[in-house]
C-alpha positions in Angstrom: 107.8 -36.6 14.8 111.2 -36.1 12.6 113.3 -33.9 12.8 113.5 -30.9 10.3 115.7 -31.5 7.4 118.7 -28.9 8.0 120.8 -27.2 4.7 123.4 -29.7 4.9 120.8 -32.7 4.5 119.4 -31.1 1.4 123.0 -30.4 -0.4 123.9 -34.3 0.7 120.8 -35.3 -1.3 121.3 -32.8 -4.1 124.7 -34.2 -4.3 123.2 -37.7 -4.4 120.9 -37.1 -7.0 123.3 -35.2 -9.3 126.3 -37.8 -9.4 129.5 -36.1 -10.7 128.8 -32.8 -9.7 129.9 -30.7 -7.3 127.0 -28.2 -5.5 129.8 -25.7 -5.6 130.0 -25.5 -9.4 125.9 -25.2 -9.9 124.2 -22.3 -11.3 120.9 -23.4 -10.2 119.6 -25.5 -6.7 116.7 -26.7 -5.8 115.8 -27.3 -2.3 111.8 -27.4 -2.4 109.5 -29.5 -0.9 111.8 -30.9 1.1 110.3 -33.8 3.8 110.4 -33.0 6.5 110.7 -29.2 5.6 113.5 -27.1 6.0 113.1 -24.6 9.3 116.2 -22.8 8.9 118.6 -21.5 6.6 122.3 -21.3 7.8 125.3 -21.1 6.7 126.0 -24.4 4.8 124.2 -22.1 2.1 128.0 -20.8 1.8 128.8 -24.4 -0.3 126.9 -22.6 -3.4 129.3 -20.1 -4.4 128.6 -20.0 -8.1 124.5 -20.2 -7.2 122.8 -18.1 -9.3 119.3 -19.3 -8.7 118.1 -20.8 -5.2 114.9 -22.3 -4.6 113.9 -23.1 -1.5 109.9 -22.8 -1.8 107.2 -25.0 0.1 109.5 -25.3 3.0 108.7 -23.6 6.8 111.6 -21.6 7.3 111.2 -18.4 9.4 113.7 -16.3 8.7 116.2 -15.5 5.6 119.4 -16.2 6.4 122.7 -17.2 5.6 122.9 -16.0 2.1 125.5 -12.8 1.9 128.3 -15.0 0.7 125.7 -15.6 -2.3 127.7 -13.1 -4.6 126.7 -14.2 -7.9 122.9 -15.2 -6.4 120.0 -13.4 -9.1 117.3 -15.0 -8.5 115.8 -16.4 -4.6 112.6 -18.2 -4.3 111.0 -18.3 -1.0 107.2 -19.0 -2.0 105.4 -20.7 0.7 107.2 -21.2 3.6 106.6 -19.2 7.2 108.9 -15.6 6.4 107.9 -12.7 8.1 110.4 -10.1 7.1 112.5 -9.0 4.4 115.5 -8.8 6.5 118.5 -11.0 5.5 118.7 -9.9 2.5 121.1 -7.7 2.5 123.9 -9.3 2.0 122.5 -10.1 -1.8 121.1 -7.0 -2.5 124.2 -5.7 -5.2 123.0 -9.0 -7.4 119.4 -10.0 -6.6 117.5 -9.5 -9.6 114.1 -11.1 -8.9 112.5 -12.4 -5.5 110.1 -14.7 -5.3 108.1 -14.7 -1.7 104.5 -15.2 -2.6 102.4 -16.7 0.4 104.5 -15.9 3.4 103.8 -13.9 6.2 105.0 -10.9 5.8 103.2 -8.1 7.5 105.7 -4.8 6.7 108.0 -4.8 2.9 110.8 -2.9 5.8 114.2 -4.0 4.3 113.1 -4.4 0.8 114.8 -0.9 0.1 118.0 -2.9 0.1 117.2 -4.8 -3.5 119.0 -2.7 -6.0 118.5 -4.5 -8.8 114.8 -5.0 -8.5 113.8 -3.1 -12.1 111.5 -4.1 -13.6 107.6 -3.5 -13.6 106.8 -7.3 -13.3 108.6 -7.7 -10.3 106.8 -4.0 -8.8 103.2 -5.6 -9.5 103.8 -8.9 -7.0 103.4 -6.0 -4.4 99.6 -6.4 -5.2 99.6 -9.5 -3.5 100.1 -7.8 -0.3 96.8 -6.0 -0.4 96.8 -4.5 3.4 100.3 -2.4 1.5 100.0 1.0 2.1 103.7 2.2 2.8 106.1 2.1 0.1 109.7 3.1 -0.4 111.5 2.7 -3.5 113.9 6.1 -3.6 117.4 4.4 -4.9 115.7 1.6 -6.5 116.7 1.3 -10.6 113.4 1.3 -11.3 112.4 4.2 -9.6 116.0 6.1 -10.8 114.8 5.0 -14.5 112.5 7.7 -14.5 111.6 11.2 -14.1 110.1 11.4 -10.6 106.5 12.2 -11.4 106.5 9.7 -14.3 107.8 7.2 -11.3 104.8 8.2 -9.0 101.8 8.0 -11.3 103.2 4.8 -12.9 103.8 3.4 -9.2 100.3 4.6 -7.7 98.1 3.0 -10.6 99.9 0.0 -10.0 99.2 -0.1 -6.4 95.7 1.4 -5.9 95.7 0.3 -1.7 98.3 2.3 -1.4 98.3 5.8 0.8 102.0 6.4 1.4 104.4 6.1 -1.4 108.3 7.4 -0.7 107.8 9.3 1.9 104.6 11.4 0.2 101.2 11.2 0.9 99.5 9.2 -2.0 97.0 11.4 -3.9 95.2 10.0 -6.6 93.2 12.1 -9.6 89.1 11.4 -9.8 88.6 9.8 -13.5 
């Protein structure tokens, strides 16, 4: 069996397939479906200073990692690899904007709270697609600031209807 492909491979190859540029200078990488698959990210990530969207979907990488010197990074796509939790992140959460981390495993949303940028009502809804969510916290979130607080709540809760705990209160939903 090969060996996994490792964050420096896949910047060599993006470099050989985009002659005359420099990985340092791109606003948007690509490093899906790579064969074999990524395992890890690391620091080599550092190379994309200017980065503002990273894909690394349909890999098998486990953890999220070696991202906070991402400072311009908006947009992270981690569809379909092996994640289990949200931590990691923090190093981007002053400038991520959208995360994309359909059809992981991710079993609790603990460490999401650190995304302050997430804002908008698109990116709320992909919380559906963790149906077994019950437990939410978005207190300090834009979104959630955006609002008045019972606006926030009823908005939040139709959205979500698995969902029994939402910022720290007990979900209680009205009989139609």
């Amino acid at each position: 069996m090969s060996k996994p492909t490792t964050i420096k491979d896949a910047i060599k190859r993006w470099e050989e397939k985009h002659p005359g540029e420099q990985i340092a200078e791109a606003l948007e990488v690509g490093f899906q479906f790579q064969w074999p698959p990524i395992e890890k990210m690391d620091n080599s990530l550092f190379a994309l200073q200017k980065c503002k969207k990273l894909s690394l979907s349909t890999n098998m990488i486990e953890k999220i990692a070696g991202i906070s010197a991402l400072k311009n990074l908006k947009i992270l796509s981690l569809a379909r690899n092996y994640i289990k939790s949200f931590s990691g992140l923090e190093g981007v959460a002053e400038t991520l904007e959208e995360l994309w981390i359909s059809y992981n495993f991710i079993e609790k949303v603990k460490g999401i709270q650190v995304l302050k940028k997430l804002k908008d009502w698109s990116e709320y809804v992909k919380f559906q697609d963790l149906p077994c969510l019950e437990d939410l916290l978005f207190v300090g979130n834009p979104l959630y600031d955006s609002m008045e607080e019972s606006v926030w709540k009823q908005e939040a809760i139709k959205r979500l209807p698995n969902l029994k705990k939402l910022d720290g209160d007990p979900v209680v939903r009205n009989e139609e």
